[in-house]
N, C-alpha and C positions, 0 to 999 in steps of 0.2 A: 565478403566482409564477415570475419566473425565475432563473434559478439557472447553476451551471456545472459541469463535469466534465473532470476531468484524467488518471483513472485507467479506460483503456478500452483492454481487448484484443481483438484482431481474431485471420483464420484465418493472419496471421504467426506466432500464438504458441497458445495455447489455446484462444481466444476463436471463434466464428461470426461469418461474415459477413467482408463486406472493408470498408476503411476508410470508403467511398462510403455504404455499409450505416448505419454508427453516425451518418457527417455526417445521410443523410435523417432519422434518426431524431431526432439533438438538433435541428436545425433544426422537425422535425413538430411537438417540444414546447417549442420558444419559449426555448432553453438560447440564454444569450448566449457561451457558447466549448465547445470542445471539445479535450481535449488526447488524447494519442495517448500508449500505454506500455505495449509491447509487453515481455515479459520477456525481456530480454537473454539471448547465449548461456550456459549453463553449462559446467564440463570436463566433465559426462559423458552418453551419453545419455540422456536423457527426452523423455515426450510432450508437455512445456509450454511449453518456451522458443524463443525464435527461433530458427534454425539461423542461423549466422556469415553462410553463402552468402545471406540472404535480407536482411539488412540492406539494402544499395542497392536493393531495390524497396521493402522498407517506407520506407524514406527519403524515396523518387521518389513512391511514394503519397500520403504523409504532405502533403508540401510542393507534389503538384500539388492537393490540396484546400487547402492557403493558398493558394494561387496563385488561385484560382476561386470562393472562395468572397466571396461578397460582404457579408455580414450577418452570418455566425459565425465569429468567432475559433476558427482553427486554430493548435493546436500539436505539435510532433513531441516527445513525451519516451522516456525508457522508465525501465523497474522493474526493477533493479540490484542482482543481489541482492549484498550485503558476505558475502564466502567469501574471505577474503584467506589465502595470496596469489596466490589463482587471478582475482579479480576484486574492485572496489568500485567506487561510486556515482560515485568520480570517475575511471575510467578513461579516459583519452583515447583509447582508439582507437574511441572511444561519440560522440565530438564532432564538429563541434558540436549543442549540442540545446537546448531552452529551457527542459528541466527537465528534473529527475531525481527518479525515484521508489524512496528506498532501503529495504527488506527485508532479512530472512535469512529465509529459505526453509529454507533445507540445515545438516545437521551431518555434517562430514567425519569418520572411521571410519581417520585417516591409516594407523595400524598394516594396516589391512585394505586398504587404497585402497578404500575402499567409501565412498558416499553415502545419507545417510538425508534423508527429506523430512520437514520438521517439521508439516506442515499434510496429508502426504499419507494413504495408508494406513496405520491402527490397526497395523499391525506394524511402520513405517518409525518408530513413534510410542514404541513400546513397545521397539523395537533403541535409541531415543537413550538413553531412562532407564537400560536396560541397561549402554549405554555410561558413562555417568555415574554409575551409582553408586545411582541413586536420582531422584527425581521433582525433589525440592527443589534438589539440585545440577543437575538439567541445566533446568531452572526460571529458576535463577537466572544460571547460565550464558548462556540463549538471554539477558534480561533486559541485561547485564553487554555480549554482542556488539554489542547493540543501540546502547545508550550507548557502544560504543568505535567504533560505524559513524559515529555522529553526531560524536563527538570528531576520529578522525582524517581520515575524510573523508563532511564533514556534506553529506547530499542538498536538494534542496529541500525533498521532502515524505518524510515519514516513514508509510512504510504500515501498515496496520492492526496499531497497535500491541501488544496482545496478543492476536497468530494463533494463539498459545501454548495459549488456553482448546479450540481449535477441534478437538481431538482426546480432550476434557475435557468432553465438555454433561451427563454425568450425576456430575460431581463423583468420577469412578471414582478419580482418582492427586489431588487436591486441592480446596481450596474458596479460592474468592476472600478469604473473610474471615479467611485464616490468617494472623498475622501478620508470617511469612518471604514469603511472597506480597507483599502490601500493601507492606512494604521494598523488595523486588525491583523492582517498579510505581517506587516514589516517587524511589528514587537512579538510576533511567533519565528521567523525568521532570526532572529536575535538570539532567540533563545536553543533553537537547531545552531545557529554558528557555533555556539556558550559550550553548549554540548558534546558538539561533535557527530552525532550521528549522519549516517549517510539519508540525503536527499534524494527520492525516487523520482525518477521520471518515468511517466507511466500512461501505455498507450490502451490501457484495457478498457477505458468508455469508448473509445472508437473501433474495438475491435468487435462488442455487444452491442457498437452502435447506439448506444446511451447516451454521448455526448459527441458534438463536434472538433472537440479540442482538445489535447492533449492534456493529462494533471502534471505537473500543476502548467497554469498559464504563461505564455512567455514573457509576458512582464515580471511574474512572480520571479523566474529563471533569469533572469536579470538583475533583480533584485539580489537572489540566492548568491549571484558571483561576486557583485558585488563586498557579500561579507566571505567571500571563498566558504561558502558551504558545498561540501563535495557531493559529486553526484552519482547514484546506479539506475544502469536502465532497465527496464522491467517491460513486461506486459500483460502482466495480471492474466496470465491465460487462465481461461474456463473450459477450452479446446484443445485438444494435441495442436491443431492446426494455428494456434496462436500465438506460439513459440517465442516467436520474431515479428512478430505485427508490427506491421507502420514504422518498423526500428530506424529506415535509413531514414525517416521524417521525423524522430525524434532526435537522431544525431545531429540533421539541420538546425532543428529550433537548437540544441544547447550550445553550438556554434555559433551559430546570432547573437546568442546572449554572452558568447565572449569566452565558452568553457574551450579548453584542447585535452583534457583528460575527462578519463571516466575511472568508477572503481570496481574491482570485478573481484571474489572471493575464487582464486586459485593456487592449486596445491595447499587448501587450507590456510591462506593467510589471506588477507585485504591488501591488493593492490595498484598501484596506480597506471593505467592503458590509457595509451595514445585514442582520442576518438578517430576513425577510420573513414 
């Protein structure tokens, strides 16, 4: 089965390995592209995003494997996170690229100048709620960014749409079947249809072992079809070896939920492939 992959971090950004690393690897297992998306800078320090100074070699990287590569589609993107207005998805000193991969990662702490990481550590997890008031408002809040990332400035792809659950696997602050929850899901989904950006499906918490479950959830993916929001598969690799993670178990779940395509960026354009 082949397939493709857009969302792959190397040692620019969190990720193992250098760029050459993930090409031998999608090439080993028969991926017809490979796209590159490294996590853009943020304003403050951490261990996961690219540092500003290192963008023109991942660039020079990126594009001397298009350059050489003869059989796999290369692509240079990166994964942006929307923290406005310190950065979004369409900031041009990011250009040019041939895709963009938009997130929210972070909740800024403006009174404090402090930053918390939504997916990072159970305390970075536990200061947002705090912040907020409660679980359901900053819930709905992350939900709410998300849909005004896509509105004011819509990325290609839209990454693992609720990373929200990934601090959440024993239901400790909520359950999916609440129906403040399910709301939250369905008026961001609305807003992805509105758009048009491609929907990720993304098997990189169970490849880190982070989560049990694919992002987004298959209810959500059911929902997504429902308004035909299209979909790309991905695997947020942090590993050469993760190229294709868990893919044929993501083909199943977007079958369940009713999908027979997928969208894949080859020969330079977005197009629409049978799922396999």
């Amino acid at each position: 089965m082949y397939h493709t992959n857009y969302h792959t971090h190397t040692s620019f950004c969190d990720g193992k390995g250098k760029p050459e690393d993930y090409f031998k690897a999608a090439e080993s297992r028969g991926l017809l592209a490979l796209g590159f998306s490294s996590h853009a800078p943020l304003p403050y320090k951490n261990d996961w995003t690219m540092k500003e100074r290192d963008l023109p070699a991942y660039r020079e990287a990126v594009e001397t494997l298009k350059r050489t590569s003869e059989k796999l589609d290369i692509y240079l993107g990166l994964e942006i996170d929307y923290l406005p207005p310190h950065l979004t998805p369409a900031d041009e000193r990011f250009q040019p690229l041939d895709f963009t991969i938009g997130a929210v990662h972070v909740v800024e702490d403006a009174a404090r100048h402090t930053f918390h990481e939504i997916d990072g550590h159970p305390k970075d997890y536990k200061a947002c709620i705090e912040l907020f008031g409660g679980i359901q408002p900053f819930v709905e809040w992350y939900y709410r960014q998300v849909a005004q990332m896509c509105r004011e400035t819509p990325p290609t792809i839209v990454a693992h749409l609720d990373l929200i659950k990934k601090n959440n696997q024993r239901n400790e602050f909520f359950t999916e079947e609440e129906p403040w929850y399910r709301n939250a899901v369905a008026s961001c989904l609305d807003v992805i249809a509105e758009v048009g950006s491609l929907l990720e499906v993304n098997t990189g918490g169970l490849a880190r072992k982070c989560i049990s479950t694919i992002y987004p959830s298959p209810w959500i993916l059911r929902l997504a079809r429902e308004r035909d929001i299209p979909l790309v598969l991905s695997s947020d690799a942090h590993d050469p070896a993760q190229v294709d993670f868990a893919f044929d178990e993501a083909v199943a779940l977007m079958k369940e939920a009713g999908y027979t395509k997928v969208y894949a960026l080859l020969g330079g354009e977005w197009i629409e492939r049978p799922l396999e």
